[in-house]
Structure formats: C-alpha cells, structure tokens
ROMARKOL-305734 format. One record per residue (C-alpha): residue number from 1; residue in three letters; x, y, z. Coordinates in pm, 1 decimal, m for minus. Layout:
<recs>
 num residuo       xx       yy       zz
 NUM     Ala        X        Y        Z
...
</recs>
This chain:
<recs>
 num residuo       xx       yy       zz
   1     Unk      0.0      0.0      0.0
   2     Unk    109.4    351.2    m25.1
   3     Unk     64.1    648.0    170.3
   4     Unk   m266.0    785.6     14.8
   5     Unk   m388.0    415.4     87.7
   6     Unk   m267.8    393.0    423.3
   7     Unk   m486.2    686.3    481.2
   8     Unk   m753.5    600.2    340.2
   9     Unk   m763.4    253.0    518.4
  10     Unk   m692.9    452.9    854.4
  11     Unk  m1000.9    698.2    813.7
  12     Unk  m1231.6    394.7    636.4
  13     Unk  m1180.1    225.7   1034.4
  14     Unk  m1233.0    559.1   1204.5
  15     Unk  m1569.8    617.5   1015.9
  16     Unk  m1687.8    245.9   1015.1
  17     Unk  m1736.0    205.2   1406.6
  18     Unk  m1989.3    474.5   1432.2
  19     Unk  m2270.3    269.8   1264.6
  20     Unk  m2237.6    m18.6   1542.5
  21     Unk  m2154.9    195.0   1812.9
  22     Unk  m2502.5    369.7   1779.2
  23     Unk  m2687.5     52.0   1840.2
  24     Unk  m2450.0   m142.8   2081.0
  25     Unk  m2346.8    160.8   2325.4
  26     Unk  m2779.3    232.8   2331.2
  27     Unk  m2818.6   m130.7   2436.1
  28     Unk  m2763.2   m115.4   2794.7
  29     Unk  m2986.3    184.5   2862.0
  30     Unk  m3273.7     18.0   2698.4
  31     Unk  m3444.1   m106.5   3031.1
  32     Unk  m3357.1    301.8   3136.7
  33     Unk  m3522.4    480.5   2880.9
  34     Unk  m3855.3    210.7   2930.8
  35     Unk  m3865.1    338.6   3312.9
  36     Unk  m3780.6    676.9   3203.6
  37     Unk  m4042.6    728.2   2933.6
  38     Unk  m4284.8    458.4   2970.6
  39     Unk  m4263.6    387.1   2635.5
  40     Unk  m4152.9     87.1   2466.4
  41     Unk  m3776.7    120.6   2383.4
  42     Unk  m3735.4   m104.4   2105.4
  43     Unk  m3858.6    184.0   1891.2
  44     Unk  m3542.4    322.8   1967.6
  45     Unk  m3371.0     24.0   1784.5
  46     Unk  m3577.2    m75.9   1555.4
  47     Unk  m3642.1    345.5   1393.8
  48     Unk  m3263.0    372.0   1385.1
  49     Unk  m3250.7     78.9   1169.8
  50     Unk  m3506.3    214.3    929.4
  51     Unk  m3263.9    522.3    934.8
  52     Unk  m2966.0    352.0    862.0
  53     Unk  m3153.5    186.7    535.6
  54     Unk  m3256.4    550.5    407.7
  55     Unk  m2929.2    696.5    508.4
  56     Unk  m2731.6    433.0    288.4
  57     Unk  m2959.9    484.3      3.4
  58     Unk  m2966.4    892.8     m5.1
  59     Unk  m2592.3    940.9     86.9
  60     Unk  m2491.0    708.1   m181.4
  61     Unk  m2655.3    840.2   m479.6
  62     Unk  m2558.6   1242.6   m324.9
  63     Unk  m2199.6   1115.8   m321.9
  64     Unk  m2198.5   1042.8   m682.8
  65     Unk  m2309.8   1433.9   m732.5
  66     Unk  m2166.2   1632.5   m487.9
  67     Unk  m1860.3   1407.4   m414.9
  68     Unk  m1748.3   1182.6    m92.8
  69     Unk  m1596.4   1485.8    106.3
  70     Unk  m1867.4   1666.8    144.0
  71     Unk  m2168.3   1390.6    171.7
  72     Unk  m1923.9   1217.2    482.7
  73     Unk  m1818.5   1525.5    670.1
  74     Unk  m2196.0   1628.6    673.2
  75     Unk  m2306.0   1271.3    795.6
  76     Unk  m2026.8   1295.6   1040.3
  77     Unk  m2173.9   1675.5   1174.6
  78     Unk  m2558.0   1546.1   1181.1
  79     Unk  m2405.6   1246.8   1368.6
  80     Unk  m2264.9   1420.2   1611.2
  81     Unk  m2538.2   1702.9   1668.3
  82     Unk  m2772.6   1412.4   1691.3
  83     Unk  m2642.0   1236.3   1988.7
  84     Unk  m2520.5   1585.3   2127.1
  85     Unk  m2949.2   1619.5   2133.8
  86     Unk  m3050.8   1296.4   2246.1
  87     Unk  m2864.8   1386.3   2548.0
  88     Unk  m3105.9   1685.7   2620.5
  89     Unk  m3424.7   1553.4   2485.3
  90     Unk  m3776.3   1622.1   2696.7
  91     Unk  m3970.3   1344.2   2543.1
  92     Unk  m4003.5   1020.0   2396.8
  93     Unk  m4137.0   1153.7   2082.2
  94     Unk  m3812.7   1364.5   2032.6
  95     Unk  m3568.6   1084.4   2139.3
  96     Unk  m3748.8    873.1   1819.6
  97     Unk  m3683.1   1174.5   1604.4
  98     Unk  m3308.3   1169.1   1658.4
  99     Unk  m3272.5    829.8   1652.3
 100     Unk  m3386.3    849.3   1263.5
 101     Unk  m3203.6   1118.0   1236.2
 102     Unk  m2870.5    970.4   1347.4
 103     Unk  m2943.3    643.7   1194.1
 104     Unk  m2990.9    870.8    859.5
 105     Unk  m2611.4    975.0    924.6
 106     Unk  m2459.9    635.6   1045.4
 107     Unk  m2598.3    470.6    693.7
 108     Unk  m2420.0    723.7    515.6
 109     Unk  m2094.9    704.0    666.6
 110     Unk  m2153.3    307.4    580.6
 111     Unk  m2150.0    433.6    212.5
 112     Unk  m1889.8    627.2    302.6
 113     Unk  m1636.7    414.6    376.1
 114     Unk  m1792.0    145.7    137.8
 115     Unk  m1710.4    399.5   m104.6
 116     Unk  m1339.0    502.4     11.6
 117     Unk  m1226.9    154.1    m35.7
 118     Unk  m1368.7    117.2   m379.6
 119     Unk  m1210.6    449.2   m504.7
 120     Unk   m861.6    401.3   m363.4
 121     Unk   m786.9     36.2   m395.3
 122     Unk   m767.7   m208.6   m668.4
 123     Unk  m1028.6   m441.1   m734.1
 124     Unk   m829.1   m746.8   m613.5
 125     Unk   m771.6   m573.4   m251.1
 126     Unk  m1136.4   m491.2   m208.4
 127     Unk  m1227.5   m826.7    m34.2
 128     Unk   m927.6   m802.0    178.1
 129     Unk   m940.1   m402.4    281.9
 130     Unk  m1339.2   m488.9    360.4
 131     Unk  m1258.2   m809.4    581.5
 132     Unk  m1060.1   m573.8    731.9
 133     Unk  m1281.4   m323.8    790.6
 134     Unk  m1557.7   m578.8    901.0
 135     Unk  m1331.7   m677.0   1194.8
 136     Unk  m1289.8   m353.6   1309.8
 137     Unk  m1686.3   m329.0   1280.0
 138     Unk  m1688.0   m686.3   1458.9
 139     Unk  m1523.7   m554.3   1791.6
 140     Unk  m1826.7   m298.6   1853.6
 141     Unk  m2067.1   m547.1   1991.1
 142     Unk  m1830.1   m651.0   2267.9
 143     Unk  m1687.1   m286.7   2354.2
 144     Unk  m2035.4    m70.5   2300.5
 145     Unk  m2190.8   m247.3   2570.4
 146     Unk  m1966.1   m235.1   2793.8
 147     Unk  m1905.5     82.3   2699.9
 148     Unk  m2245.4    195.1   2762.4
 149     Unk  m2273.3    m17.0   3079.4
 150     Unk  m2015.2    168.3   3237.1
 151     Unk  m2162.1    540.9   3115.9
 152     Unk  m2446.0    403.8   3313.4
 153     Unk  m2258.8    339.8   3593.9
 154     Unk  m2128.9    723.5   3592.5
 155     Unk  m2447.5    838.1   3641.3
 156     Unk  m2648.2    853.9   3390.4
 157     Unk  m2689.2    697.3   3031.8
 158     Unk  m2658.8   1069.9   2829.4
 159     Unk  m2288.0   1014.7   2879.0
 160     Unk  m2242.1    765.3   2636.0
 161     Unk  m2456.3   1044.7   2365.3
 162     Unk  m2216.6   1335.3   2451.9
 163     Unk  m1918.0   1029.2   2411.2
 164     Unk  m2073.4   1002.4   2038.9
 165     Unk  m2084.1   1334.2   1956.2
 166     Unk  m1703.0   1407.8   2096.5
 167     Unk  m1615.1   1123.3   1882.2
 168     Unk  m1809.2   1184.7   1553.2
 169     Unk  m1660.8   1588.0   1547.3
 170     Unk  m1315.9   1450.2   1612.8
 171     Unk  m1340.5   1258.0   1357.5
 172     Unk  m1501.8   1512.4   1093.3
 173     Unk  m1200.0   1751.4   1170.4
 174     Unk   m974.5   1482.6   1103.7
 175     Unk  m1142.5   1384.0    799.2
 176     Unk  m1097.7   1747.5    697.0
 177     Unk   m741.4   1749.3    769.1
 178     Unk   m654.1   1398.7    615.7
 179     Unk   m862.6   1335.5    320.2
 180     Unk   m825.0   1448.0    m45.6
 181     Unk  m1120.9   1432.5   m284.1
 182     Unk  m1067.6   1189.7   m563.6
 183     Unk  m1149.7   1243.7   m910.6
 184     Unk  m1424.7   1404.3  m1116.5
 185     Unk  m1706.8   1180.7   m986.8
 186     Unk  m2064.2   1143.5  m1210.9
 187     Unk  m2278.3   1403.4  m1193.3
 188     Unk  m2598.2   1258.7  m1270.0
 189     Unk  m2819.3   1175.8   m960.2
 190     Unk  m3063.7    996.6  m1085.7
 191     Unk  m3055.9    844.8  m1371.1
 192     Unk  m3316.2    555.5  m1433.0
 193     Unk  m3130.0    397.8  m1742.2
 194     Unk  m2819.1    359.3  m1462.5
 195     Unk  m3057.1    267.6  m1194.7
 196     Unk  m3181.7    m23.5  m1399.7
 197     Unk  m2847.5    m72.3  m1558.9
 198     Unk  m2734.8   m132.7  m1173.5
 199     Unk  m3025.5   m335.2  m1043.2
 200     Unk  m3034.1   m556.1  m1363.1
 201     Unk  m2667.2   m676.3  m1347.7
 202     Unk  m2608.9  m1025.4  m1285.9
 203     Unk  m2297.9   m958.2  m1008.4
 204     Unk  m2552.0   m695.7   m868.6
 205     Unk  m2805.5   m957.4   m889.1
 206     Unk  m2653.4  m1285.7   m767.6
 207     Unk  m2393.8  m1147.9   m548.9
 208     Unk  m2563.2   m880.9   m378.2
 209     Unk  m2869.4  m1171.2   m293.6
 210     Unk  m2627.3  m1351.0    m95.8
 211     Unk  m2508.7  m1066.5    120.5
 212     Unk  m2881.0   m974.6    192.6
 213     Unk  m2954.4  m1317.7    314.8
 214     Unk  m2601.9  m1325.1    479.1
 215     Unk  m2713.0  m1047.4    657.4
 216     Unk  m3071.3  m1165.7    729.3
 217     Unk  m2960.6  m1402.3    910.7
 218     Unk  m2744.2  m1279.7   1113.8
 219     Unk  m3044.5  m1010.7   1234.6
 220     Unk  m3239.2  m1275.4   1269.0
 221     Unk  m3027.5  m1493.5   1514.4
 222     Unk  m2967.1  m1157.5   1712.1
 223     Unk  m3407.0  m1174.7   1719.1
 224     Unk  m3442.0  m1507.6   1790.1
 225     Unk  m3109.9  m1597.1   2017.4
 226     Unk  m3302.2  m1443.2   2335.5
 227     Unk  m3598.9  m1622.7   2353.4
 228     Unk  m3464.9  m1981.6   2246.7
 229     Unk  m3122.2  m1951.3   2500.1
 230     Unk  m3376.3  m1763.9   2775.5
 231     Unk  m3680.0  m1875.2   2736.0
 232     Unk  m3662.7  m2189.6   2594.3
 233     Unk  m3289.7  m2312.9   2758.1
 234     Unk  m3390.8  m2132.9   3053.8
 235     Unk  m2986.3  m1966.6   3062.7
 236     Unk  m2943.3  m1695.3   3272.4
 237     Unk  m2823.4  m1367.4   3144.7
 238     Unk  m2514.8  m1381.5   3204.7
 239     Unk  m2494.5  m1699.6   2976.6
 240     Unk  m2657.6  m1544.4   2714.1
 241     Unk  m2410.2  m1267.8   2693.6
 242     Unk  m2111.4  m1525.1   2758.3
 243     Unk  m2240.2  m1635.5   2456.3
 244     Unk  m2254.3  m1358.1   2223.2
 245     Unk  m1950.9  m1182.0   2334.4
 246     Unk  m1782.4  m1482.6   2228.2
 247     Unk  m1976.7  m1533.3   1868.9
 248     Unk  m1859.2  m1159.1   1874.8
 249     Unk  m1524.1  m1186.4   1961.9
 250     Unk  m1471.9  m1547.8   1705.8
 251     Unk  m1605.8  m1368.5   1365.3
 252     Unk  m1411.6  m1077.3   1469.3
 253     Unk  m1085.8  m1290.7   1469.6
 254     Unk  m1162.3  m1493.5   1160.5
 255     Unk  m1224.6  m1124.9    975.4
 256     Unk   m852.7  m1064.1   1073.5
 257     Unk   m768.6  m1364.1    912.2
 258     Unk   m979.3  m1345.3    645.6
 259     Unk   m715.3  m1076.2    394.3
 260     Unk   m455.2  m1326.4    473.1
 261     Unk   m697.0  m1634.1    340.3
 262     Unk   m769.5  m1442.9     45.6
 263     Unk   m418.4  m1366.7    m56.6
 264     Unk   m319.1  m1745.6      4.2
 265     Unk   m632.2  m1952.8   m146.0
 266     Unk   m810.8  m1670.8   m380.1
 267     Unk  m1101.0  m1478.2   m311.3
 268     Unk  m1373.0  m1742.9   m478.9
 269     Unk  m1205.3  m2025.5   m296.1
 270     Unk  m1282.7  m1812.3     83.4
 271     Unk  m1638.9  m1732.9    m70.0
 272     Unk  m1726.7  m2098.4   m155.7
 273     Unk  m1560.2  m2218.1    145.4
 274     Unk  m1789.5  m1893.6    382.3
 275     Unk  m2136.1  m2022.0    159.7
 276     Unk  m2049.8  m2412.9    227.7
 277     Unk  m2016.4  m2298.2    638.2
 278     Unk  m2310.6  m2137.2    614.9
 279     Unk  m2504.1  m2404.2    439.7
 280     Unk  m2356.3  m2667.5    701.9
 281     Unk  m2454.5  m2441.1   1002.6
 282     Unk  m2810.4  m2411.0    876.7
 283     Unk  m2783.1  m2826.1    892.0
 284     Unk  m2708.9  m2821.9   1230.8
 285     Unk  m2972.3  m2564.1   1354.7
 286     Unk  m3217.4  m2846.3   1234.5
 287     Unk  m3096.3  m3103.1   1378.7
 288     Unk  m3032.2  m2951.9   1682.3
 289     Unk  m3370.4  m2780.5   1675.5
 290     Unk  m3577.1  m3053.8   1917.8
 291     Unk  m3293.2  m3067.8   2188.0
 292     Unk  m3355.9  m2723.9   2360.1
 293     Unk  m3018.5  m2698.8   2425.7
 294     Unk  m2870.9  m2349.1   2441.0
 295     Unk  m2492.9  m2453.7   2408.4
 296     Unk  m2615.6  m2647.4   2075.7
 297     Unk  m2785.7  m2374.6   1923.8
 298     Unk  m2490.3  m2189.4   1969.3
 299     Unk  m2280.2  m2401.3   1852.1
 300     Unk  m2424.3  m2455.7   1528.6
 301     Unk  m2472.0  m2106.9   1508.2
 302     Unk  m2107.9  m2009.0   1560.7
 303     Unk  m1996.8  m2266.4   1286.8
 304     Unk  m2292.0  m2020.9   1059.7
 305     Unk  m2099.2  m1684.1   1185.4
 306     Unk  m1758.6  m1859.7   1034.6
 307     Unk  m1936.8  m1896.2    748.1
 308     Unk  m2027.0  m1504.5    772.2
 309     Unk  m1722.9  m1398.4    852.8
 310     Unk  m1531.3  m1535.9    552.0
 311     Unk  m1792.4  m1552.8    284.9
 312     Unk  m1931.6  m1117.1    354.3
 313     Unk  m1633.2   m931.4    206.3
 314     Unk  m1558.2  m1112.7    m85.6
 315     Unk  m1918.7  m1147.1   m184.0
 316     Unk  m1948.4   m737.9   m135.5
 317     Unk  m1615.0   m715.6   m322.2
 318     Unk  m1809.5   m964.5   m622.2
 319     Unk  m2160.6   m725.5   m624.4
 320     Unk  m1939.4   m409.8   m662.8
 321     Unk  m1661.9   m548.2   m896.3
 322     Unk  m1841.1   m452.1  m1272.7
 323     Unk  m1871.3   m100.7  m1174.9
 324     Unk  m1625.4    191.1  m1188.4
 325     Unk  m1835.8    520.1  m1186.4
 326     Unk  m2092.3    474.9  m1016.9
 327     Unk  m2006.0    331.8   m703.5
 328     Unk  m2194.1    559.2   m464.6
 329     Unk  m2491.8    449.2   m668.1
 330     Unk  m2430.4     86.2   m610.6
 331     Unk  m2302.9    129.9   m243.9
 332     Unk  m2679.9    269.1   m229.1
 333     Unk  m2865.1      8.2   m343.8
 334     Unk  m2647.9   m239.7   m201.9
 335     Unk  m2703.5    m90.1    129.5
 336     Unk  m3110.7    m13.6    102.3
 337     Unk  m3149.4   m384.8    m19.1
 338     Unk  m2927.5   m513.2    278.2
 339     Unk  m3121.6   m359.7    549.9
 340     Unk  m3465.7   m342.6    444.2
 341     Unk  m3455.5   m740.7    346.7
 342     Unk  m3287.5   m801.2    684.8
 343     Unk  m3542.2   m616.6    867.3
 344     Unk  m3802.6   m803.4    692.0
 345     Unk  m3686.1  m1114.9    696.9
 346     Unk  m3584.2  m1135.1   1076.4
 347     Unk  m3977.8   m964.2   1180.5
 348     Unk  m4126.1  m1226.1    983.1
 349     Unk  m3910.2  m1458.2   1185.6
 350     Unk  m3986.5  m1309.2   1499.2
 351     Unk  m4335.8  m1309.3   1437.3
 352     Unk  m4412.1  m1626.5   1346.3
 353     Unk  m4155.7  m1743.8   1643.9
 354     Unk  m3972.5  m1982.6   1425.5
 355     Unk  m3682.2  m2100.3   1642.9
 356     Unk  m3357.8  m2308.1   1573.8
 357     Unk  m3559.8  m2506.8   1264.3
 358     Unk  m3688.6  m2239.7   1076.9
 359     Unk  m3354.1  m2050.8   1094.4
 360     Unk  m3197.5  m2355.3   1018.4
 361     Unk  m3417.4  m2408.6    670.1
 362     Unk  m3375.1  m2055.5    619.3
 363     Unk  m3002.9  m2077.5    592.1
 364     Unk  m3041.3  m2399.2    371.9
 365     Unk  m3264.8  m2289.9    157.8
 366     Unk  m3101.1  m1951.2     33.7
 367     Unk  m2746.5  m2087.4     75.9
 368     Unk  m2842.1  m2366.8   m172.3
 369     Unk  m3021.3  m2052.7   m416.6
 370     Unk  m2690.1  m1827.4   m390.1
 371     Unk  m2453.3  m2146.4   m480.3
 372     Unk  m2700.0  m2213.3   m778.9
 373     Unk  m2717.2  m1846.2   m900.2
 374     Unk  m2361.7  m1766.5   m845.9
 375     Unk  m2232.2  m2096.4  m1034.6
 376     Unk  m2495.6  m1970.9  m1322.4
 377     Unk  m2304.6  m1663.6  m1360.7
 378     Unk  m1941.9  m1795.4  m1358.6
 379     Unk  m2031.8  m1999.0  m1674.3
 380     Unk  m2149.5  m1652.7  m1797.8
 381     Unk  m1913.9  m1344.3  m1906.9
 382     Unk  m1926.9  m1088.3  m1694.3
 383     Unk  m2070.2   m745.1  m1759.6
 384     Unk  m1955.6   m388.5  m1681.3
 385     Unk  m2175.4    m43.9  m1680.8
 386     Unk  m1932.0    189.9  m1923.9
 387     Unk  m1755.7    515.9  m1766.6
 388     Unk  m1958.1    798.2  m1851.5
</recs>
C-alpha cells in the first residue's frame, strides 16, 4: 500500500465504528429509557434501523453528485449534533426523532467508507481491505456495551450520547485534515437507465442476494437468540451474553484472518468455502432444533458466523466489482437492499416465532439458491456499466 492508501484505510476504520456503536453503546440503557419514558424502547432500535436503510440509500446516490468529502463530513456533523441532542431531549417523541435522524447519518458514513475503499484500492484488494474493515466493525458489539454499561454506571446513560458526539466531530475535523477528494465523480443523480443498468446486473443480482440473506440471518439470530437460550434453555443472562460476546469476539478474529486467506487460497475459494459454512450451520440448527439446548444452538450457530465472517467481504467485493463510476450508486442500493430485506426477513421470523428449525431451513434454503445463481453466472461473461 502507499501512503494515500494507508490513509484512506486509517479513516475507512475511524468512520466504520460509528454505525455499530449507535446501536451497541444504546443497548444497555434500553431497560432506562422504558422506566424513564414509559414507552416501549425497542422503537429506539428498531427506527434507527429504518434510518440507517434511508441513510445508505440517499448518501450514496448524493456522493456520486456532490462528491465523498462533502456527503461524509456532513453525515459525520448530523451524527454528532444528533447524539449531542438525544442527550437533552424532553420526550419520547423527540428521542425517536433523533434516533432516525442519526441512523440517517450512520448509513451514510456506511457508504462512506464502502465507497473510500472502492475508489482508492484495486479491485483485487477490495475483499481483503473490507474483511478488514468488518473486523474492526466486529469488535463494537463486545466494547459498546460495555461501553455503555459503564456510562451508566457514571451516572447517567446521556454520557455515552455526549461520548458520540465528541467522537463523531473529532473525527469530521480529522477527515478534513486527512482526506483528499478523488477524481471528477458522475454528476448525474438519478438516472433511471443507470438505476436499472445497476439493479439488472447479474454480479448486482446474484452477489448482492447472498449478502442480503447473509445479513438476514445474522439479524435474525440476534431476534431469535433471546428467547430460544432464555426462554426456551432457561440460561441466565449472564450466559446469554457469555455467549454472544464470544460469537462476537470469534467472527471478529476470523475477519482478521480473512485478507490473509484471500491472498493465500483466492477470493472465490474463501467465498465458496464462507457459503459451504453457512449451508452446514443451517444443517445443524435443524438437527439440533428438538434438543432445547442453548450450548447447541450456539454451537451450530457459531460454525454459521464462520461462514459469515469469511464468505461477507468477498461477496461485497463480487456485487461491486463490474462497476467503476458509479459506485456511490451501487453502495446505495447495495445498502437499502441489505437492510430493508434483513429487517423483513428477521420480523417475519420473529413473528411467526420460528426457532432453531426455521432458521436452520432458512439458511439452507437460500445458501443452496446463492450457490445455484452464483455458479450460473461464472459460466457466464461478466458485464460492466461503461464510464460515462
């Protein structure tokens, strides 16, 4: 890498741990703000996802305009403001407000960096810069709650808020500092014929499906894991989190590992090898599924996350690969599709309560569509959107 890269790399990890750090450091003060308000707090979750989706989506296609200067170093203002507000709000109605709000900026510093990488580093280093990055990501859920547990124990929950702001206009003034705009960028927002062009491509197509459902399921084992290891395995809490701070802590290991796989087996041989985990874990959830054991759900689950952990950057790297001018655009899509099929997946699963099996089948079922669709298109040449 050179210098310019190095930089890049170093301000792609600063701006990718705000994202995760606005839902895990929040996590702790959930039973807080439902004595507080008397409202139910999962709104506070659940609206900042829904702003993450629509930040990802807006920020993307306004980066491709107005360049990726300006669209991050405003996300990384409106981030800040926002939790410098949350501190001081009066109601629950206003706490819901900023919560979309700052989920609006977290998605587009997802872009953001999503972006970065793709600008500044050739195509065979995208898998292994994003593995990278998804490590970094990985180590939020064990430090945010703790994190936010110990704000809590200062006194009051706020702190963590005015933590996020301190950190998010830190990090815009050393974005300003650091960063020099790339190239011309396109200057056409929206354009339908590249909208289609985008959402019709068969690397779009096949490999963004597979991080969707990648995704998917990993929301929806975060939905289900407390009622089946509670409720159903009767674990205490202190179990439960034994257990995902360890899931945590194992996918963000392999994700360290995961440039060095790449560079010694090839990127398709790490994807196969993350689908074929996946596809095995989803065998074990169902077999597993009339035990009631907690310790064998997560078991099978952490041989899934393996799966995850190799098989997510690579297939990112695939979706994005064809396309050179329009990557806020894709990052976009990519992004809106991502969340809004997570977050409908996993509520159907919640709703409908479908425990160890159904996520099990779930996981069989698309892994076994994504190996089809993807081994369809390597017997296919690839196509690429031209510059414009």
């Amino acid at each position: 890498m050179n210098i310019q890269q190095r930089k890049i790399l170093c301000l792609s990890c600063l701006l990718v741990i705000f994202a995760p750090l606005g839902i895990d450091l929040y996590l702790p003060a959930l039973p807080e703000i439902n004595r507080v308000y008397q409202q139910n707090s999962g709104f506070v979750l659940t609206l900042y996802f829904l702003g993450l989706a629509l930040g990802q989506l807006g920020s993307g296609l306004l980066a491709d305009k107005y360049g990726r200067k300006l669209t991050i170093q405003t996300n990384l203002f409106i981030f800040g403001l926002s939790a410098l507000l949350i501190g001081y709000t009066l109601n629950f109605e206003q706490l819901l407000f900023l919560r979309v709000v700052q989920g609006l900026a977290a998605g587009g510093l997802i872009s953001g960096w999503m972006m970065l990488i793709q600008d500044y580093f050739p195509k065979a280093q995208v898998a292994q810069r994003y593995s990278l990055l998804h490590a970094v990501l990985n180590t939020m859920p064990v430090i945010g709650p703790l994190l936010g547990s110990y704000f809590i124990s200062l006194g009051s929950w706020h702190i963590g808020s005015y933590t996020l702001c301190a950190m998010a206009w830190l990090a815009l003034l050393v974005f300003q500092r650091v960063y020099q705009e790339a190239a011309s960028l396109s200057k056409d927002i929206f354009d339908m014929q590249l909208c289609r062009q985008i959402l019709s491509h068969p690397h779009f197509l096949r490999y963004g499906l597979s991080c969707c459902t990648a995704h998917a399921f990993v929301l929806s084992y975060v939905t289900l894991a407390p009622r089946i290891i509670i409720e159903q395995g009767h674990a205490s809490h202190m179990t439960f989190s034994t257990y995902f701070s360890v899931n945590a802590m194992v996918v963000m290991c392999l994700c360290y590992a995961v440039p060095w796989l790449i560079h010694k087996f090839g990127q398709a041989q790490v994807f196969y090898a993350g689908l074929s985990l996946m596809w095995i874990g989803g065998l074990l959830l169902i077999g597993i599924s009339s035990f009631n054991q907690p310790l064998y759900f997560m078991l099978a689950i952490h041989v899934a996350c393996l799966g995850f952990g190799l098989f997510l950057a690579p297939a990112k790297s695939y979706t994005l690969m064809p396309f050179t001018r329009c990557i806020g655009a894709c990052t976009a899509f990519l992004g809106f599709l991502d969340l809004a099929f997570s977050f409908l997946i996993s509520s159907m699963m919640s709703y409908f309560d479908v425990g160890a099996f159904g996520l099990g089948l779930f996981l069989i079922l698309t892994m076994s569509l994504c190996f089809y669709l993807v081994w369809a298109l390597s017997h296919k040449q690839m196509l690429s959107i031209p510059s414009r």
